[in-house]
N, C-alpha and C positions, 0 to 999 in steps of 0.2 A: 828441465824439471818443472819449471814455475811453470812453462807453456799445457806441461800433458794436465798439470794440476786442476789449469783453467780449463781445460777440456773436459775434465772429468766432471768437474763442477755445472759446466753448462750441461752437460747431457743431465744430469738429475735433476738438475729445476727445471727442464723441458721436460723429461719422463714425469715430474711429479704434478708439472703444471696441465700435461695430458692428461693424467691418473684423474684429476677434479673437477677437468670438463669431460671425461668420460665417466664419473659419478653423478656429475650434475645430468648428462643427457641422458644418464639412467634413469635418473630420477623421475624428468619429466616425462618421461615411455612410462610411468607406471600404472597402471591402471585399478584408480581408484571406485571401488561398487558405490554409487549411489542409489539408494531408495528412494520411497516418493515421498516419504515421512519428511526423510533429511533432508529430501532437494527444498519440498516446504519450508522448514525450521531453516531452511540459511536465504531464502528468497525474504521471509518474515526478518532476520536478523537483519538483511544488509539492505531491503529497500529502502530506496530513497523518497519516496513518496510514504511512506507510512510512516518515516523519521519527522519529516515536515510535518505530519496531522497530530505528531505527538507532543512536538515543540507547539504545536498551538493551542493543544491540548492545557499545556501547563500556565501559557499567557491567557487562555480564558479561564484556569484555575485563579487567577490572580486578582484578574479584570471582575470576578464573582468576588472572592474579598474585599476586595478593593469598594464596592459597591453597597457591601454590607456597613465598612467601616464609613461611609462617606455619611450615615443617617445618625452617626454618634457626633461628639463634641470635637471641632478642629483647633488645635492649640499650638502656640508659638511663639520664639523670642525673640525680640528683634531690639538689637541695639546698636550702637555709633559710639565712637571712637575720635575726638578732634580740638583744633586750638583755632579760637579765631580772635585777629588780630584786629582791635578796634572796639566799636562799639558794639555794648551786651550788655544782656538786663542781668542783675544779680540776684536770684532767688534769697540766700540768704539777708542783703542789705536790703532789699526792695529799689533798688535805681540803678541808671543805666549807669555803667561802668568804662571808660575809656583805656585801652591796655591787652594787653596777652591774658587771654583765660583758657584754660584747658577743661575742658569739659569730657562727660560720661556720658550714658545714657543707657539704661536696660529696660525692658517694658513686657510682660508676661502676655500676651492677647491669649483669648480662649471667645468661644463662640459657638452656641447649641441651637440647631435648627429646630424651630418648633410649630412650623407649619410652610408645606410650598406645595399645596394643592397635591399632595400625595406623589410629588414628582421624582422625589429620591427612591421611595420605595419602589414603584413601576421600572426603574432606570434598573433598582436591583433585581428585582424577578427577570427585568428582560435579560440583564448578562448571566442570570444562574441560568435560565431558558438557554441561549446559546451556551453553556459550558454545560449543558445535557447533550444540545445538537451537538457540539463536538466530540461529546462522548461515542456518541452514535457513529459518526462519520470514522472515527478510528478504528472503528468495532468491524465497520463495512469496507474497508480500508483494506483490514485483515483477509478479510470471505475474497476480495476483489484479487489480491494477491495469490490465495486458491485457488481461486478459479481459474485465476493465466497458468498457472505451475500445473494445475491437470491439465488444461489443454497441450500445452511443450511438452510433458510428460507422458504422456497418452500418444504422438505424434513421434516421440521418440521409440517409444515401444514399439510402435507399428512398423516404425521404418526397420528397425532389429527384426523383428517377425520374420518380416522382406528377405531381409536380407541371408535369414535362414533358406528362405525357401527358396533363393535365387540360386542358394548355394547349393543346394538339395538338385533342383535342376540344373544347374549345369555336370555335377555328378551324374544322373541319371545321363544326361546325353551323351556326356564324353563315352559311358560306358555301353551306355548305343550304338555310337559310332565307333566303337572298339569291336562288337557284335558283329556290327554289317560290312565292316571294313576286312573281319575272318571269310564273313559267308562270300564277299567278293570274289575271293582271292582261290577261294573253293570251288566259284562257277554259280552257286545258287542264288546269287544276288545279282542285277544288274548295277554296273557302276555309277549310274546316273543319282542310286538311293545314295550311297558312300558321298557324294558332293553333294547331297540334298542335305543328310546329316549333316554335315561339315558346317553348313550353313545356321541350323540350328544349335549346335553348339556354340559359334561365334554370336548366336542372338544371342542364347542365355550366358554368355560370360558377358553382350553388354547391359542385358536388363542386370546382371549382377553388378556390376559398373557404375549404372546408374541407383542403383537401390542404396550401395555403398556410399555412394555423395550424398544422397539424399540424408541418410543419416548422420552423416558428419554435419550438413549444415545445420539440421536441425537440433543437433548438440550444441553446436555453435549459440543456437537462438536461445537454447533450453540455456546456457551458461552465462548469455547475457541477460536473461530475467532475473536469473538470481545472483546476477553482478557479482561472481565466480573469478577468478585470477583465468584468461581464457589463456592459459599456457597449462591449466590441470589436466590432465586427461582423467576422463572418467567413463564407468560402465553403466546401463543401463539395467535396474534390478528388478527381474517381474516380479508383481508382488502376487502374496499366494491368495489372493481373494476366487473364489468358486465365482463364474459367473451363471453359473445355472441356478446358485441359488439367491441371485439378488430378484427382487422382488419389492411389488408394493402393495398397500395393505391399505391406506386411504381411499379417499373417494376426490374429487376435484376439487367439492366444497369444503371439505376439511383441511385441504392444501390451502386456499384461499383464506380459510381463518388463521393457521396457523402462519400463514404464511405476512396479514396483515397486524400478526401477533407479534412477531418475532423480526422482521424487514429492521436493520437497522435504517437503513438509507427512509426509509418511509416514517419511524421514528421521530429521525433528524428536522425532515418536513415538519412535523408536527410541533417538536420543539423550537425551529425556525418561525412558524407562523406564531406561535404563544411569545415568543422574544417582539416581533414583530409589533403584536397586540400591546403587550405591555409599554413597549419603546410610544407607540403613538396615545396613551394613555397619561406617558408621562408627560409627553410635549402639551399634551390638552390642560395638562397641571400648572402651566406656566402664563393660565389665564387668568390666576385667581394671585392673592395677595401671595406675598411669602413673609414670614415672623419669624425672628431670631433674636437669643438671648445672647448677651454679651458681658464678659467681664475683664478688665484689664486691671493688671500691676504694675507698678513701675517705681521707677528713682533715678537722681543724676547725682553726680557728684560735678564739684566747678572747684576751678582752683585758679587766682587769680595771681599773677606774678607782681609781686611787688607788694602783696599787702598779706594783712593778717585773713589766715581763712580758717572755719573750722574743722575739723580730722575727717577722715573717709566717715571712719560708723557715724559720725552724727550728723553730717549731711545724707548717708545713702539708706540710713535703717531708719532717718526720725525726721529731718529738715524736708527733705524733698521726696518721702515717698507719695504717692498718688496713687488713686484707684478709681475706677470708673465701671460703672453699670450699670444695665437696663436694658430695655428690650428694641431693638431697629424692626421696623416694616415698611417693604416697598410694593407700591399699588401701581400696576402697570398700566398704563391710561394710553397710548398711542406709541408702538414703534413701526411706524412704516409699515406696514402690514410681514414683519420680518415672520414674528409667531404664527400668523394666520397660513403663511407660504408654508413654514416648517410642518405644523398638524397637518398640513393637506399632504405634504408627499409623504409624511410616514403614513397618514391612510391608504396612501396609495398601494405603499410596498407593505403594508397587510393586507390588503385586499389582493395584490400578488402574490403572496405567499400563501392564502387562503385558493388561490388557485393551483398553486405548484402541487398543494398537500391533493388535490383531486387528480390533479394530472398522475401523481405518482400511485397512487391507490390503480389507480387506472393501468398503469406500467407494471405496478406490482404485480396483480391479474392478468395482465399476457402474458408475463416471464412464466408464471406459475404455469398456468395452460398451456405456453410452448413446453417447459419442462416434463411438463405431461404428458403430452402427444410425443415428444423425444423419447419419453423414458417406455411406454406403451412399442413405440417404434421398433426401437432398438433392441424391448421382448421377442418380439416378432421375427426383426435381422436376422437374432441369432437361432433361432430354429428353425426355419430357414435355410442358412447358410449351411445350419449343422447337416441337414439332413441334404444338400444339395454336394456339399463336402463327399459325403457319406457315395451317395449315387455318383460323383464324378471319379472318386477313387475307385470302385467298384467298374465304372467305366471304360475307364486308364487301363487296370490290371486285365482286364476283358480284351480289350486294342492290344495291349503288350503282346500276350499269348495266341490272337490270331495272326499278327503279324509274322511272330517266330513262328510259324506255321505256315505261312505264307497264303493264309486264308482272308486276308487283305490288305492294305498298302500304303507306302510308308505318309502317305496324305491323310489319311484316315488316321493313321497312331499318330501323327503330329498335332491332329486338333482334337484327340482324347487328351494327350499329353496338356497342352494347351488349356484344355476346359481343367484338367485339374490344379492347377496353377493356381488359377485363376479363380477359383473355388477357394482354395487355402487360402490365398489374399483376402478372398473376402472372408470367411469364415473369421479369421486372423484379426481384419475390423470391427467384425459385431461385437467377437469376444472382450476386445477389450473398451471396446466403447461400452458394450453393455455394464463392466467392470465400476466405468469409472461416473455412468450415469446418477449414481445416487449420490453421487458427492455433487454434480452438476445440481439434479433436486433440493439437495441442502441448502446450498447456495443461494438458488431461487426462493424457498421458501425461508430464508435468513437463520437458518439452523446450524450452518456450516460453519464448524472450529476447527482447528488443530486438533483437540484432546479427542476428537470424535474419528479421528483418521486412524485407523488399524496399522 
């Protein structure tokens, strides 16, 4: 009895332990739609490089306070705690004391800079300057992270396309060679076309083969840009943008301004060469005097073992408080030419950075201009395509019908067949290249957000 008990028993924790690795392996088969919004918005949540420019983002938030606060008053207490065994001077008796005395010590410092050759203030504009350029770089951080998501994005769709059409053609031939494999068998075909088919059927199931990998790996890449759990399965979702009616409405020189309007990355330069400027402005401050006001507080208390002393409050609130003020100034007369080295290489690296900001002006203007010539391009692609589409289907369906006629041969419908493929392929590229061209323009021209993607 105990024995069938345990058999019973083990069959249900096996059936039950199958039941939830056959839920689990459902689950992962599931296929979840992605769009190109959402694939965005989780590339934007989970990079790791736009995480980093954000954490630095808030240490140069800091580094600009920090900066501001350093041109106010710096204040502090500093005291000691101890016994020393021996000789000591006694503040209350006036003479030295031989014995155990325990002593205090608390002292207020404070201290207001009231001149160092404009050096603090420069040190602040240059870190509020980089805590602009950082702003900028996270901003372009953002656009750079778009821009790879439409790429993967765009690459993904195509391969889907493909993959229609691969499957489209291999339908159409199977049911060709269903066709001619009848007329064979009738007498009105020679057998030789029946093995010619044959042959193109096993081409198109491997262009379909290959079309099929292509797109899984590129899901693959699509799912590690946006550092994705790569055990999700997902679909690819066309998005319903008309590309007939994308279109542009500027002129090259108004892409160029707006473009050196809006450029975070070209920004960033600018507020890097101004941090720069300031940074070596302030080092030039470190040639002239620096003034500083000062006041201090303080008191001890002393307690002498063995003899009469008097109580905390009237040694630490009346006997020994102290106070000291007045103004310190230090005039820099020679240090090794330490200063002189310093001013020179931050002029250096403004002087390089006063070139980065030309170089990038300069970069900004080709991206724009390549964007342009891309975007002009791929107008063209797809009318074109559309219309060579158009003339290859009309081709194809022209080849079909002489063939079933026998008014010419199966060489001829194979490379009608062929040119229409091939046609949809490309047609299938313009379209959504052309789609996704205005958001490439964005980009270049530093316009490109989130809130602006449909």
């Amino acid at each position: 009895m105990i024995n069938r008990v345990a058999s019973i028993t083990t069959i249900l924790v096996s059936a039950f332990c199958f039941t939830g690795q056959a839920q689990e392996a459902d689950t992962s088969t599931i296929n979840t739609p992605l769009t190109f919004k959402e694939a965005v918005k989780i590339a934007l949540d989970n990079n790791v490089a736009l995480k980093q420019q954000q954490n630095n983002l808030r240490a140069s938030s800091i580094a600009k306070t920090s900066g501001l606060l350093q041109m106010g008053p710096s204040v502090s207490i500093e005291g000691n705690v101890g016994r020393n065994d021996g000789n000591s001077f006694n503040q209350q008796e006036g003479r030295v004391v031989n014995g155990v005395l325990d002593f205090t010590n608390v002292t207020l410092r404070t201290s207001m800079p009231l001149f160092r050759g404009f050096n603090q203030l420069n040190s602040y504009k240059a870190s509020r300057e980089l805590f602009d350029a950082q702003i900028e770089t996270v901003e372009r951080t953002k656009q750079d992270i778009i821009q790879l998501v439409t790429a993967r994005y765009l690459q993904c769709l195509l391969d889907k396309e493909l993959v229609k059409i691969a499957e489209q053609n291999v339908k159409t031939q199977q049911k060709q060679l269903e066709q001619i494999n009848t007329q064979v068998e009738a007498g009105s075909r020679a057998g030789v076309d029946a093995s010619n088919q044959m042959y193109q059927v096993k081409n198109a199931e491997l262009s379909l083969l290959r079309a099929e990998n292509s797109l899984r790996n590129d899901k693959a890449i699509l799912a590690q840009t946006l550092q994705m759990d790569p055990g999700v399965n997902f679909t690819i979702e066309d998005p319903s943008w008309e590309a007939a009616k994308v279109d542009i409405s500027s002129s090259l020189e108004e892409l160029y301004t707006v473009a050196l309007n809006n450029r975070s990355d070209f920004e960033g330069a600018k507020h890097t060469e101004a941090a720069f400027r300031f940074s070596y402005m302030a080092l030039k401050g470190t040639y002239y005097p620096s003034i500083s006001a000062f006041f201090n507080y303080g008191s001890a208390y002393n307690y002498i073992h063995g003899a009469e002393n008097r109580t905390f409050d009237q040694q630490f609130t009346n006997d020994n408080v102290q106070k000291t003020y007045g103004v310190a100034f230090t005039i820099p007369i020679f240090r090794g030419f330490s200063t002189r080295s310093n001013v020179v290489q931050s002029r250096v690296s403004y002087e390089n950075s006063q070139l980065d900001v030309e170089n990038m002006e300069n970069t900004v203007k080709s991206e724009v201009l390549l964007a342009y010539q891309n975007f002009n391009d791929a107008v063209t692609a797809y009318k074109v395509t559309q219309t060579q589409l158009e003339a290859a289907e009309l081709s194809y369906t022209l080849g079909a019908e002489q063939y079933e006629l026998g008014i010419s041969n199966l060489v001829e419908y194979t490379q009608a067949n062929q040119d229409y493929v091939q046609a949809q392929a490309d047609y299938a590229s313009a379209r959504y290249t052309l789609m996704f061209q205005e958001l490439l323009l964005d980009y270049a021209t530093g316009t490109l957000s989130f809130e602006d993607i449909k």
